[in-house]
N, C-alpha and C positions, 0 to 999 in steps of 0.2 A: 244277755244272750240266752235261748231255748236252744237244749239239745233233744233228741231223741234220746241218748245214750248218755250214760257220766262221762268225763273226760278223760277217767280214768280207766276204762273201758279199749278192748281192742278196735282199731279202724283210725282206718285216715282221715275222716271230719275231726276225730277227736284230738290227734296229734297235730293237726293245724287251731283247732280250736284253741288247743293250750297256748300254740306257738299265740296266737294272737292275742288270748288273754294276758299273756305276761309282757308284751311290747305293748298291750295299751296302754295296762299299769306302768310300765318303763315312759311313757310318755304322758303320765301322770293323770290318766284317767282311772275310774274308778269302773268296775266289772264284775257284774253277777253270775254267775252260771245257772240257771235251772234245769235239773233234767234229772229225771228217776237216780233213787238211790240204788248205788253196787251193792250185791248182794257176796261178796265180798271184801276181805281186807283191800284199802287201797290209801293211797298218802292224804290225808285232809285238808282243806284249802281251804280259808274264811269267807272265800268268794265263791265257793259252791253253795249253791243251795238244793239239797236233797227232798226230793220228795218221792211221797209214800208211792211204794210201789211191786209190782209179782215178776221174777224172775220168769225170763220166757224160753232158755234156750238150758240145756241138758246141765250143760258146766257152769249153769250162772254167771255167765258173762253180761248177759244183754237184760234190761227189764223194763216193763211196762207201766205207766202209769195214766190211767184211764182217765179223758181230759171231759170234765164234768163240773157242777157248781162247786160239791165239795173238795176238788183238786181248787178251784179259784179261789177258793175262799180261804185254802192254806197257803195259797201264792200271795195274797194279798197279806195276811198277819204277817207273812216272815217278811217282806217288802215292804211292806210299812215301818218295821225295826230298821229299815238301812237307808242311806240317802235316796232321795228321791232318784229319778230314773229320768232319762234325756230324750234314751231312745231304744227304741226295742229292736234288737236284732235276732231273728229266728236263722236258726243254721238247723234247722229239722225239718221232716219229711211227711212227718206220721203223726201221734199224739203230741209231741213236743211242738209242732209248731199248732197246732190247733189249741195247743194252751199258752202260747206265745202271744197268738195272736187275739185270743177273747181277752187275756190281762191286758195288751197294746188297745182295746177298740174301749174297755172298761175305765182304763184313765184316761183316754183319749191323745194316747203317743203315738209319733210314727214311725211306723216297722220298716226295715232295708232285710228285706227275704233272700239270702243265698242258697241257690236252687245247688243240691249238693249231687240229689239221687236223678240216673233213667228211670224213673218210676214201674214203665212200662218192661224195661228189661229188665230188670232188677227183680218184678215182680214172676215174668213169667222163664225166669231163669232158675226162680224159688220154691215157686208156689205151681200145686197142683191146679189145673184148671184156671189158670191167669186171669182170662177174662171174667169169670162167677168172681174172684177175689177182687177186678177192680172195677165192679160192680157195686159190690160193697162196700169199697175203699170210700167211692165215692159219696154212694147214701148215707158212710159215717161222717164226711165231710160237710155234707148241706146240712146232717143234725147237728153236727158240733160248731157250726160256724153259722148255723138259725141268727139273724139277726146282729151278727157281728159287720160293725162297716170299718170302712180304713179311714184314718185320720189325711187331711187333705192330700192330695197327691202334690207334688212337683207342677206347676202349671203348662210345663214345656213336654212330661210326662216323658223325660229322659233323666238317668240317675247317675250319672259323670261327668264330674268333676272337671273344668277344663284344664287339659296339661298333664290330667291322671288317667295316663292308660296306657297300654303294652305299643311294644313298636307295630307301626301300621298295618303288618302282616296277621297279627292278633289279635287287632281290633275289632272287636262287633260292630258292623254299622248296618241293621236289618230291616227297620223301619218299611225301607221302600221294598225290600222282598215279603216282606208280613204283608203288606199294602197290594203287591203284587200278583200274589197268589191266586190260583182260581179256586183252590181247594179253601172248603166253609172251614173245615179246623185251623189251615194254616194261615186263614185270614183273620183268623178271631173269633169269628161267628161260633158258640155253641149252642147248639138244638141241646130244645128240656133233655134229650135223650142219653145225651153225652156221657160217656162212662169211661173213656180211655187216659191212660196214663196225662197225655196233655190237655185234656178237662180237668183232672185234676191238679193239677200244678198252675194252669189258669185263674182257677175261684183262689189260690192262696196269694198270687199276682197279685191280683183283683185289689186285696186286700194291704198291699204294699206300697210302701211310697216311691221305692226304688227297689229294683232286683239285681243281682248280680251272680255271676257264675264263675269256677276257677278257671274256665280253660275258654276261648276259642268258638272251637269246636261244639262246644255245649250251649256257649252263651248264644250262636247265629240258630244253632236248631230251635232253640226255647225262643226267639224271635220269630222263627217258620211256621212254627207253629201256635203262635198267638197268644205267647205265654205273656208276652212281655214288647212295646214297640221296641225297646231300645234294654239291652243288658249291658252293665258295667262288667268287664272284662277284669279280675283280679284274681291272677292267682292265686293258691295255699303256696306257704313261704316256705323254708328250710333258715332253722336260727341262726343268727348269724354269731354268735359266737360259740357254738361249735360247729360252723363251717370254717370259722377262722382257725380254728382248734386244730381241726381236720386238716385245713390248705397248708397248718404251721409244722405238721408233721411230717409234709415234704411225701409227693407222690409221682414221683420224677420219674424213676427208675422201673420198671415191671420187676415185680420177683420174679426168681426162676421156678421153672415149674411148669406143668400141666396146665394149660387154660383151666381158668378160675369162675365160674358161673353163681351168679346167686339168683333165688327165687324170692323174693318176701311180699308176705300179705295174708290176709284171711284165710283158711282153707274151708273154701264153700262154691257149691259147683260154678257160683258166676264165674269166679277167680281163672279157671280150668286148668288147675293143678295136676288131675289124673292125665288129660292128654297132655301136660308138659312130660310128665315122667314117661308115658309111654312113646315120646317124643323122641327123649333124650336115649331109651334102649334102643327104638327102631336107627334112630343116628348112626348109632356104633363109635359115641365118641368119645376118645381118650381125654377125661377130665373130673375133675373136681365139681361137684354141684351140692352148693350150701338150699338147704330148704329152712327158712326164719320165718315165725307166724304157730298159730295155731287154729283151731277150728274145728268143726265136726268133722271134716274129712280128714284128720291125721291118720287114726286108723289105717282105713281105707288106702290111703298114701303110703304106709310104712308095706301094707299087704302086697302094697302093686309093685313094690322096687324086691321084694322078694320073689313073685311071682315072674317080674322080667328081668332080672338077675343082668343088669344092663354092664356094658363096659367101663362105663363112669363108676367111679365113685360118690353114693349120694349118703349127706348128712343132714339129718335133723337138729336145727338147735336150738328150737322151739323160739319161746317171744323174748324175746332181748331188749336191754332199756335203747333209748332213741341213740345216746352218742353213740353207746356198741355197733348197734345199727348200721349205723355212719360209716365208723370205722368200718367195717365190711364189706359193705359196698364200697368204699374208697379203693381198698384193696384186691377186688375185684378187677378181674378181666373186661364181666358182662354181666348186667343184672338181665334179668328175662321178665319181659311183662306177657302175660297170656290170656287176659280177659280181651273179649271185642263186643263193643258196641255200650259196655256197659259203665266206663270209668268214666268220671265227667270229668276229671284232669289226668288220672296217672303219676301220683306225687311220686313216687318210686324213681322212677326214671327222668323226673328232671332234680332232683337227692341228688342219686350218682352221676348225673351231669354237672351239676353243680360241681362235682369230685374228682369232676377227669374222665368219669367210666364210662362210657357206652355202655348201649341197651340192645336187646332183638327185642322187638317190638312185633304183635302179633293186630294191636290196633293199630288201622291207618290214620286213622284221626292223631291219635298220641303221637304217633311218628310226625304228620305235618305240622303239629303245632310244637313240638320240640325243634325239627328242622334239622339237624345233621347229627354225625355221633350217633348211626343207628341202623342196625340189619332191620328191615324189614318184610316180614311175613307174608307172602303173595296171597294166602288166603288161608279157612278155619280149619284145614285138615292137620292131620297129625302127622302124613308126609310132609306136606311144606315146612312145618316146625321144626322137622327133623334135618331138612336139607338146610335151611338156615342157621342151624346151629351146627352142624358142618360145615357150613360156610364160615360161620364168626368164630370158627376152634381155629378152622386152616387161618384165619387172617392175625387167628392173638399169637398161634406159632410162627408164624410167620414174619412178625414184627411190624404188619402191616394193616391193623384194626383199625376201624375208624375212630375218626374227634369228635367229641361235643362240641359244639362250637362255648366257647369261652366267655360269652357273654353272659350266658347263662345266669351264672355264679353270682353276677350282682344285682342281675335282674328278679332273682328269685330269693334274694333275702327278705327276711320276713319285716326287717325294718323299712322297706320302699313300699311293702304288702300294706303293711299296717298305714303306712303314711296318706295310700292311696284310701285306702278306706275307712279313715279318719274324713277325708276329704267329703265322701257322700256320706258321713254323720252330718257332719256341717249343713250341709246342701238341705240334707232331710227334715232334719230338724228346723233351719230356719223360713224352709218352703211353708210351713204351719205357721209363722207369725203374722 
């Protein structure tokens, strides 16, 4: 596997990443990680493999490592010391998968690309002058990917598995709307000119034998837009044994008390942490609200709940290990998710579905591809966020909150996740013989 990020690193590709790295090896495969070394203390794993790399964000969280010969050519010594390799899966967006993908074109393996990031939103949610950035996004991608091709495709040029996929409501089947389209992007067509998020995410298609995506929602856009005929629809998992851990601890009863809110995730404007708090003051609602995560915006977040001196009570309790996590959101009322447009699944909110808990939900995507168990947000203001959680305060005092629906839970362990995506190893792999 190619990350952008270590595993050990804050964000949700990485805590799915782990999840999957440890149920492949539970089902007795063998698994490398490559991805820039932390510039921090973090737990060691024989199955990482670290490479050289510059810290890029204030608190050294996040770092870079610049995908070039000399990057391949330390890929290749430390890969050559371990068993040989089957299949190359890139779970990266950026350098990571750009050196994924020239080590896959160099021994001639075939990549299964999990399209993680909205490129496009992600970017101009980030970065000043979005369009100059994926511009250049892109010019790095035609130098760094000069000359690299993909190992044979699938001849049917679809990457699932038959029997492996979500119930039919969450199936991708996009082929004939890519096919359909009038528009040259969402037909496939790129003009030399192409610079936008989905030209980008195309050329690493391009380069793949199969693609997949965790949610729905994400998989039929990158179909729309000519990422891809056909995406395998596989969610990121939640482990199943401390889900079981968690269901064993018995979540029957609501505690007493004040409606229970949790926020957790990144604190980075995509997230939009500031408009939840200013949310949660305009509200006026009498409750509890846990804030989990850290990021550049803490600061900034710790200043604004002083500044709006809200009627909730709001706690910080920074990054907490996964089972803690868990437990939290279990015990929770309502998690709150507050990004839109930008999450390509929303692991947050099917965690605490998996747990029992409802969610207000500010994306409608998340919401229809979860499907019940869920205040949803009529749109990006910071009134509506406010009356919704006025809404889901009156419904948890009131004994009358919504269900997840229950399926959830089995659907989303990481052992049916892994199983399924064992499946298009298989497929991938033997489509090249």
């Amino acid at each position: 596997m190619f990350a952008d990020q270590h595993l050990e690193s804050l964000g949700g590709a990485q805590v799915s990443m782990r999840l999957q790295k440890r149920f492949l090896e539970r089902a007795g495969h063998v698994v490398t990680v490559v991805a820039p070394r932390l510039h921090r203390d973090a737990p060691h794993d024989p199955g990482y493999l670290d490479l050289p790399s510059l810290a890029i964000t204030p608190d050294r969280e996040y770092a870079l490592t610049w995908p070039g010969a000399r990057t391949d050519r330390f890929v290749d010594a430390e890969m050559g010391a371990r068993l040989p390799a089957d299949v190359v899966h890139v779970q990266a967006d950026f350098w990571g998968a750009f050196i994924g993908h020239r080590y896959a074109a160099r021994h001639g393996l075939p990549v299964v690309h999990t399209m993680h990031n909205r490129v496009d939103v992600g970017i101009e949610a980030t970065a000043p002058f979005p369009r100059v950035v994926l511009r250049a996004l892109n010019a790095w991608a035609r130098r760094a990917l000069r000359g690299t091709t993909a190992a044979r495709r699938d001849p049917r040029g679809y990457a699932s598995p038959a029997g492996q996929s979500e119930p039919p409501p969450l199936r991708a089947r996009g082929a004939s709307t890519a096919r359909a389209s009038t528009d040259a992007e969402s037909a496939g067509a790129e003009p030399p000119s192409a610079a936008d998020g989905w030209a980008y995410l195309r050329r690493l298609a391009r380069l793949s034998r199969a693609v997949t995506a965790p949610s729905g929602h994400f998989a039929r856009r990158l179909e729309r837009h000519g990422v891809s005929e056909a995406v395998d629809v596989i969610w990121n998992g939640i482990d199943d044994d401390v889900l079981d851990a968690a269901l064993a601890d018995g979540h029957v009863e609501r505690r007493p008390g004040r409606p229970r809110f949790v926020w957790l995730g990144r604190m980075s404007p995509e997230k939009r942490l500031l408009p939840f708090l200013e949310a949660v003051a305009v509200s006026g609602i009498d409750a509890e609200v846990e804030i989990i995560g850290g990021g550049a915006q803490l600061r900034a977040a710790r200043r604004a709940v002083e500044r709006l001196a809200p009627a909730a009570s709001i706690v910080f309790s920074g990054r907490l290990p996964y089972a803690e996590t868990l437990r939290r959101l279990a015990d929770a009322d309502a998690v709150v998710q507050t990004s839109i447009g930008f999450e390509t699944q929303g692991m947050t909110v099917f965690e605490a579905a998996s747990l029992g808990t409802p969610a207000v939900i500010s994306d409608p995507d998340i919401a229809a591809e979860l499907g019940s168990g869920t205040w949803t947000v009529p749109d990006a203001t910071v009134s509506a966020l406010a009356e919704t959680l006025r809404h889901a305060a009156h419904d948890i005092a009131a004994g009358s909150a919504v269900r997840p629906d229950p399926s959830i839970a089995e659907r989303f362990r990481q052992s049916s996740r892994t199983a399924a995506m064992i499946a298009v190893y298989e497929r991938a792999v033997s489509a090249g013989r």
